[in-house]
C-alpha positions as CSV (number, residue, x, y, z in Angstrom):
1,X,64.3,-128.8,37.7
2,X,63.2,-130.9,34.7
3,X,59.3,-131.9,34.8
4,X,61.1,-135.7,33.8
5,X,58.6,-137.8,35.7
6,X,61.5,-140.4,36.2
7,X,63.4,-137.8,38.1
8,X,60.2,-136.9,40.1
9,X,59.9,-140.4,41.1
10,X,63.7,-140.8,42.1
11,X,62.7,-138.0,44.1
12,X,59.5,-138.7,45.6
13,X,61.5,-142.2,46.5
14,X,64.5,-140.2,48.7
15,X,61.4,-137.9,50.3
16,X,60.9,-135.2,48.4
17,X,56.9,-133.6,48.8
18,X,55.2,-130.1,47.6
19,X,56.6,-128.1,50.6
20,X,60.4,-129.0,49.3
21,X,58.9,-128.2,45.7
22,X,57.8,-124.7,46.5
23,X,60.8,-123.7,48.4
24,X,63.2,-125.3,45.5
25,X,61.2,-123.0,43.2
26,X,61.1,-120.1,45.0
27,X,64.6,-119.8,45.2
28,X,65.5,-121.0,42.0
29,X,62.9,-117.8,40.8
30,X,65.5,-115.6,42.8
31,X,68.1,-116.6,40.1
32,X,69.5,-115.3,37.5
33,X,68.2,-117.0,34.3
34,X,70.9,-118.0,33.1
35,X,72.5,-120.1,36.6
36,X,68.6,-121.7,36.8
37,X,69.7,-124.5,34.5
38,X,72.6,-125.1,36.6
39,X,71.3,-125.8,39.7
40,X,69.3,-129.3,41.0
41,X,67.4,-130.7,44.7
42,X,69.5,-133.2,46.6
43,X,69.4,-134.4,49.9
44,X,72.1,-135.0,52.4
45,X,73.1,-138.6,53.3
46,X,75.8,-138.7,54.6
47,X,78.2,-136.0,56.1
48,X,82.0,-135.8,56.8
49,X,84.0,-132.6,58.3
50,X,84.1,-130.3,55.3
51,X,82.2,-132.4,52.5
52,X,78.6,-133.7,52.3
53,X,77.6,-136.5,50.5
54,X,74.2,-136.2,48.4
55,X,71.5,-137.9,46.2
56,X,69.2,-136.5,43.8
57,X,67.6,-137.2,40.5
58,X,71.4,-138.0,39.2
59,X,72.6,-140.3,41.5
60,X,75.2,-140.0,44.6
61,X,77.7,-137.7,44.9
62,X,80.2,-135.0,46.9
63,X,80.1,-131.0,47.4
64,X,80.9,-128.6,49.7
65,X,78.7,-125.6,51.3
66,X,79.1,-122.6,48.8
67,X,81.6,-119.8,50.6
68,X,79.0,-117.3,50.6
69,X,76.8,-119.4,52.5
70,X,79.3,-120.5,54.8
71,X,79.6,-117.0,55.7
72,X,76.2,-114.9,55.1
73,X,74.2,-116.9,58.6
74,X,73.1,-119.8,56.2
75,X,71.4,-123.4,57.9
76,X,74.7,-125.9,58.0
77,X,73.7,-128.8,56.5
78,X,72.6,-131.8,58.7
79,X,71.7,-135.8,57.5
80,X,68.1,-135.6,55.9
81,X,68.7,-132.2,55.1
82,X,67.1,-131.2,51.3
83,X,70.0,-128.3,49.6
84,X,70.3,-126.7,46.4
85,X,73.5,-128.2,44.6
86,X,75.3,-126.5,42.2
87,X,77.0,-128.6,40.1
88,X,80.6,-127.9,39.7
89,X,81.9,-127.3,36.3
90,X,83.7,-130.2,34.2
91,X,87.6,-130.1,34.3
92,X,87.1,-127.1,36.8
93,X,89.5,-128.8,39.8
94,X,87.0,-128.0,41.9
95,X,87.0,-131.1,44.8
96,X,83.3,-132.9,45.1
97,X,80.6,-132.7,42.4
98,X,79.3,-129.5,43.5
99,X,78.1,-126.5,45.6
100,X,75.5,-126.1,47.8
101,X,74.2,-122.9,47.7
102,X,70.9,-122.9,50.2
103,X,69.4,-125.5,52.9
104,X,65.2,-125.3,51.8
105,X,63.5,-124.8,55.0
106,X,62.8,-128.3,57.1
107,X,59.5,-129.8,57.8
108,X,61.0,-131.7,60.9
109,X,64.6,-131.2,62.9
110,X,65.6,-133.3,65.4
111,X,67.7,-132.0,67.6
112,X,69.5,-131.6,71.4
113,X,70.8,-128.3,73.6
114,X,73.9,-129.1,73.8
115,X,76.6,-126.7,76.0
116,X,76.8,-126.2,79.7
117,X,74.1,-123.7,81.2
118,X,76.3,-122.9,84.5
119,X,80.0,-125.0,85.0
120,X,80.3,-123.3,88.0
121,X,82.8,-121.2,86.6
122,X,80.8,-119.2,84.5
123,X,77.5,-119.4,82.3
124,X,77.6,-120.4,78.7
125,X,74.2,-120.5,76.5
126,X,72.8,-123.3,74.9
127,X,72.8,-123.9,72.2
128,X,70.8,-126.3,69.2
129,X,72.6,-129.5,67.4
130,X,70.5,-130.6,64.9
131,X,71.0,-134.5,64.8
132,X,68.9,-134.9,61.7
133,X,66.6,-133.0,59.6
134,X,63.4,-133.7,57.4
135,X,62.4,-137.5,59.8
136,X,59.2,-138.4,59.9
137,X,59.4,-141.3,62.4
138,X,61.9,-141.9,65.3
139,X,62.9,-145.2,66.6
140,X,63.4,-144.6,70.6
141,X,65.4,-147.7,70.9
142,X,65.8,-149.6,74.6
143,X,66.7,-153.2,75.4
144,X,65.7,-155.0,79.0
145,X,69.0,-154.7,80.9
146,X,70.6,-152.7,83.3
147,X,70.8,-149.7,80.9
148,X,66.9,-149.0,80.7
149,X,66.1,-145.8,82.4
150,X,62.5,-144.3,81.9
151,X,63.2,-140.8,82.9
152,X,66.1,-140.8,80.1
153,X,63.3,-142.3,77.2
154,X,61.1,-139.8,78.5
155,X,63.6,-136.9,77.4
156,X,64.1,-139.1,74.0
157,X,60.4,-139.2,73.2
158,X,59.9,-135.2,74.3
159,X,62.8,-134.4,72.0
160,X,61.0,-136.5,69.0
161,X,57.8,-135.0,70.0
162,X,59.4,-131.2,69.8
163,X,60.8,-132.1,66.4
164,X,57.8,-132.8,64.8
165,X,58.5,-136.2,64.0
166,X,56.9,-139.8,65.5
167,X,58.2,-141.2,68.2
168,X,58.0,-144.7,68.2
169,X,59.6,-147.0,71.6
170,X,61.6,-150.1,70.4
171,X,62.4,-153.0,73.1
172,X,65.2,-154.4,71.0
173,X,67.0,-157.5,72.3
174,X,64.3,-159.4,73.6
175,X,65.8,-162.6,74.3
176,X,67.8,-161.1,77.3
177,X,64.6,-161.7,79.7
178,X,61.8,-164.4,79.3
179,X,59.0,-162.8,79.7
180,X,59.2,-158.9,78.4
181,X,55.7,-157.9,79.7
182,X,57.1,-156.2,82.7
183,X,59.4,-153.8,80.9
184,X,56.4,-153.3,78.1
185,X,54.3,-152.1,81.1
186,X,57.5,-149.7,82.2
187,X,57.4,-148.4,78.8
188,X,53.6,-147.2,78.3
189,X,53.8,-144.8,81.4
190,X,55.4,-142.6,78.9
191,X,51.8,-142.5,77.1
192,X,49.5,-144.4,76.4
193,X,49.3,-143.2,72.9
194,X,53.1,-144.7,72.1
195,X,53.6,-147.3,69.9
196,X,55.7,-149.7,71.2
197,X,57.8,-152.6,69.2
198,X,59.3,-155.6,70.5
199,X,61.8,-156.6,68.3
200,X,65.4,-159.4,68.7
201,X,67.2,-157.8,65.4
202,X,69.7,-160.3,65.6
203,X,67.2,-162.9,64.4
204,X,64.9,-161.0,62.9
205,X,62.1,-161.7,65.1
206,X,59.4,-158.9,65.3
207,X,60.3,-156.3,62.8
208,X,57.2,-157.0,60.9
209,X,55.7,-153.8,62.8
210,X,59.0,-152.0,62.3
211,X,59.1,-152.8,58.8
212,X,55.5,-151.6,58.0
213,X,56.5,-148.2,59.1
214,X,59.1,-147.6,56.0
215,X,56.8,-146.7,53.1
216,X,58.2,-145.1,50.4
217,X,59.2,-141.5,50.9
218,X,59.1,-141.7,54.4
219,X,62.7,-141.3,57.2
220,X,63.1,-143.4,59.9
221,X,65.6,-142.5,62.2
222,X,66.9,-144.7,64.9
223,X,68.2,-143.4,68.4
224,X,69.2,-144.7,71.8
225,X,72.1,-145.3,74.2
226,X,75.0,-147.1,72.7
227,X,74.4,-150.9,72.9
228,X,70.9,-151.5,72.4
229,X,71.2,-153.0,69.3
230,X,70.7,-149.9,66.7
231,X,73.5,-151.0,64.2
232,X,71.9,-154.4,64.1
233,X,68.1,-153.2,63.5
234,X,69.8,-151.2,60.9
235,X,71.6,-154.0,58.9
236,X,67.8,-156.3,59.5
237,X,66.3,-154.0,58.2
238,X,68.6,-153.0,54.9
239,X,69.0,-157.1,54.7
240,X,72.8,-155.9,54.4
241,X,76.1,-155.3,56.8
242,X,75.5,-151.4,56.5
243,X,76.3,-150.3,59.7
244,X,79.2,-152.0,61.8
245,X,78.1,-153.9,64.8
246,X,80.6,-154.9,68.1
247,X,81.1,-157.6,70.2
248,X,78.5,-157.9,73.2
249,X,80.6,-157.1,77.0
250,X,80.6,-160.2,79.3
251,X,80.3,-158.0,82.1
252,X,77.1,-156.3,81.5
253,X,75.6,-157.8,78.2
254,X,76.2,-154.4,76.2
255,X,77.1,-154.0,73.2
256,X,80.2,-151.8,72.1
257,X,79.6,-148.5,70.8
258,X,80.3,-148.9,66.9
259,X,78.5,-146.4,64.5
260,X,80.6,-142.9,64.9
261,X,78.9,-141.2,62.1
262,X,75.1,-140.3,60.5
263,X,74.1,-141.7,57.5
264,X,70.8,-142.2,55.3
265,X,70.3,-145.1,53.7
266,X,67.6,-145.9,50.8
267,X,65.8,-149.4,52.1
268,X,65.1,-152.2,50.2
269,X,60.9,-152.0,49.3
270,X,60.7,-148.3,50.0
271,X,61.6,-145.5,52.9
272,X,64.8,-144.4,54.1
273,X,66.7,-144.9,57.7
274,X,69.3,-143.1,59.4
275,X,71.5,-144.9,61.8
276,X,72.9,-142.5,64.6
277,X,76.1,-142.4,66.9
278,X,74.5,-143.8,70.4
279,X,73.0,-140.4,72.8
280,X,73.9,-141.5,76.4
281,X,71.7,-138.5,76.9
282,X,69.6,-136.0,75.4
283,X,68.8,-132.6,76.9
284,X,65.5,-130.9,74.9
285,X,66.5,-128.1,72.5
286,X,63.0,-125.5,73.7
287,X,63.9,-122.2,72.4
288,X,60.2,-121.4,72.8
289,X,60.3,-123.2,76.3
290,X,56.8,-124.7,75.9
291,X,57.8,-128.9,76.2
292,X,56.2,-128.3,80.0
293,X,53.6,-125.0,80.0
294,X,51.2,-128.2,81.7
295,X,53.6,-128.9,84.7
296,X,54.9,-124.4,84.4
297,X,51.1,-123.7,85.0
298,X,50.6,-126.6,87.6
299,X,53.7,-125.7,89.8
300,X,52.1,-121.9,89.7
301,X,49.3,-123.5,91.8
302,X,51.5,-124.6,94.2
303,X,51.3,-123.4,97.9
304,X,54.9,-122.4,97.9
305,X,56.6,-119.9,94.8
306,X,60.3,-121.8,95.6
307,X,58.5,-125.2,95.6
308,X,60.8,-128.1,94.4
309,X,58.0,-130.4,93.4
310,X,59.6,-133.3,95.6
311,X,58.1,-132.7,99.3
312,X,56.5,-129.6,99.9
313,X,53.0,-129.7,101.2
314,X,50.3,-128.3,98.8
315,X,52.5,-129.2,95.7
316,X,50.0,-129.1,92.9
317,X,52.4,-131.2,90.7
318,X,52.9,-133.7,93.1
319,X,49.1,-134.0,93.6
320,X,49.0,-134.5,89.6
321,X,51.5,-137.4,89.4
322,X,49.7,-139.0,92.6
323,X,46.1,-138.9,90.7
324,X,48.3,-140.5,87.3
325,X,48.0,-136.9,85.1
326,X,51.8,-136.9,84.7
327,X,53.9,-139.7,84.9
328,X,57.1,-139.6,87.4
329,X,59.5,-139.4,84.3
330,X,57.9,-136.7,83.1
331,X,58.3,-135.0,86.6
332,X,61.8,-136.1,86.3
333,X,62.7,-134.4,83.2
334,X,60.8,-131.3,84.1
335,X,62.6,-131.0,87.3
336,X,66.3,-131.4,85.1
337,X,65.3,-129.1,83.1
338,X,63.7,-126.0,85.5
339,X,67.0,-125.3,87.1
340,X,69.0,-124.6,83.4
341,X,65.3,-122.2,82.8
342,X,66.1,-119.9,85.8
343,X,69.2,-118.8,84.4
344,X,68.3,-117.8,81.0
């Protein structure tokens, strides 16, 4: 990579730090010297079926996973992700600017176990989707209506927390109740350490605190069920129709699910934020299984060894959410996720 401290900077702008440097460098030292010159850091913002589209130093462009890597185990590319492009000869017919030959290892990855542990007709693993890739804060966004639903923001801000990344709780779409202190209060039982925005993106009102979050360098991701208002905190914030945004349901006051895809946009003043496809639900991706070794070590104190933490007498997690240690959604989404455990 040139030392060009213009190109550093275009770097340092789309997130680049030392860890991505060292990685870049070590693999570019497993090169032959003559390919070394060939080869540049971009990162992935945007992705379609077969192509990605990236930004480095150079600008924006196309490639395509190198077949080798396609085929010897290598990290699939996900949106945030930093890569090694290859950049495809001229007049070569190759489609896309380039290949990418290597995903450098991630300092954050969001992601979700997706895949059903037990259909009743037979077991299937789980298995990790990585969502997004190199965040450093995550938007957990809500609005006050008949979709909220603490235990599911519970699972939301556990998934954040596993990545890595910040979670961060957004009551978006303030205007649907006068007085918003209720649902605020609803919100920090999740912890009191949560920072929590209140925020009406469609006029613009309270994104002040949102705003101050996007320094330059840093990823902001934004999740939450479809209809909460994501697409329009995303176009607020880029001052721009980015993301498309649908009309709001008479029946219920939701809005209509409208962004289908992931993509990473560079924001006006610095930072960078990635609008994602609306997550009715998230189940934790814990290949280490340690999201609950507190509530593991509390229900081995219990008085029964089959105890369902719900009425048994001498349930030492029961006692815990009664004296406020653990919060109810916590309970909640420790109790979803003990039955998938037993079966591993």
């Amino acid at each position: 990579m040139s030392s060009d401290p213009n190109e550093r900077a275009e770097l340092n702008e789309l997130g680049w730090g030392a860890d991505f440097e060292a990685a870049y460098q070590t693999f570019c030292d497993g090169l032959p010297a003559g390919e070394r010159d060939g080869v540049t850091p971009v990162r992935i913002v945007g992705v379609q079926r077969q192509t990605f589209q990236v930004r480095g130093a150079d600008g924006e462009g196309e490639a395509r996973m190198a077949g080798a890597s396609r085929h010897a185990g290598e990290q699939t590319p996900a949106i945030g992700d930093w890569c090694v492009l290859e950049a495809a000869p001229q007049n070569s017919g190759e489609p896309g600017s380039g290949r990418l030959l290597a995903v450098l290892p991630r300092r954050t990855t969001f992601s979700r176990a997706v895949g059903a542990v037990d259909e009743g007709r037979r077991s299937q693993v789980q298995r990790q989707q990585v969502i997004a890739a190199n965040v450093d804060v995550v938007l957990i966004v809500t609005a006050p209506d008949a979709d909220f639903d603490l235990e599911r923001l519970e699972r939301y801000v556990l998934a954040v927390q596993a990545s890595g990344a910040r979670p961060v709780l957004v009551l978006n779409k303030a205007d649907l109740h006068a007085d918003t202190d209720w649902w605020v209060q609803q919100l920090r039982t999740l912890g009191p350490e949560l920072e929590i925005q209140v925020t009406l993106a469609e006029s613009g009102a309270g994104l002040e605190g949102v705003r101050a979050l996007l320094t330059g360098g840093t990823t902001l991701a934004l999740i939450g069920s479809s209809g909460v208002g994501k697409s329009t905190l995303t176009n607020a914030l880029l001052g721009r129709t980015a993301a498309p945004t649908g009309e709001i349901r008479a029946s219920d006051q939701q809005g209509r699910h409208t962004t289908t895809s992931r993509t990473l946009y560079p924001v006006p003043g610095g930072g960078l934020l990635i609008d994602n496809p609306g997550l009715r639900d998230i189940a934790v991706w814990d290949a280490a299984g340690g999201d609950f070794e507190d509530l593991e070590a509390l229900a081995a104190q219990c008085r029964f060894r089959k105890c369902t933490h719900t009425t048994e007498p001498g349930c030492a997690v029961q006692a815990a959410v009664r004296k406020g240690k653990i919060s109810p959604a916590r309970l909640a989404a420790f109790q979803g996720e003990a039955a998938p455990r037993s079966r591993r």
